[in-house]
N, C-alpha and C positions, 0 to 999 in steps of 0.2 A: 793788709791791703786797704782795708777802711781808712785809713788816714792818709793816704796815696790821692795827690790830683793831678790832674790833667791841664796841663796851658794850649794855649795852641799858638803857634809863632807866628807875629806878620807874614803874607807871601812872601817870599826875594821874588822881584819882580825878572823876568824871564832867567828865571836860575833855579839851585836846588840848595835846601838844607841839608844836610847829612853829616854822618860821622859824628854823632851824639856821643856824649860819655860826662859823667859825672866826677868831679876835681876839685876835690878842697871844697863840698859844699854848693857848687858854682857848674850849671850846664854847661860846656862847652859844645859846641860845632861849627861846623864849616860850612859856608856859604861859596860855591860853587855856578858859575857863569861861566858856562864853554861855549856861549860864541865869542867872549872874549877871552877865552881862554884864563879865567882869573880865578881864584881863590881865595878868599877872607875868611879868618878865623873871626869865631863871633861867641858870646857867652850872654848869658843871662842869670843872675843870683834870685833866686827863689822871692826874696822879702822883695826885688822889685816889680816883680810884675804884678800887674794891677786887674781885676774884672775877671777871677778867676771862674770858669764857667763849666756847668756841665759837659762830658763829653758829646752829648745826644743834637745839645745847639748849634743851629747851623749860624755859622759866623755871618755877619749882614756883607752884601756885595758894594765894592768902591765903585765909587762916580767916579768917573775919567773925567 
């Protein structure tokens, strides 16, 4: 678990992330919007995410 990190995924703006699971190396999940009724598949590969950060930080709040 020592070499285990933690990201944390942009919000989906009025939606959900879910259904995580690990594939060939590669996050996948789903991006989920029921008042639109929509669902997008979504993935993220480890070497790209960038600002890897403690879990304990709180992520800074977006200007509208």
């Amino acid at each position: 678990m020592a070499g285990w990190k933690i990201a944390r995924l942009e919000v989906v703006a009025k939606g959900f992330a879910e259904d995580f699971r690990w594939e060939a190396g590669v996050l996948r999940y789903q991006q989920t919007f029921s008042a639109t009724s929509t669902a997008l598949p979504a993935q993220a590969a480890p070497e790209s995410v960038q600002g890897w950060a403690p879990i304990d930080d709180v992520p800074p709040l977006r200007q509208r």
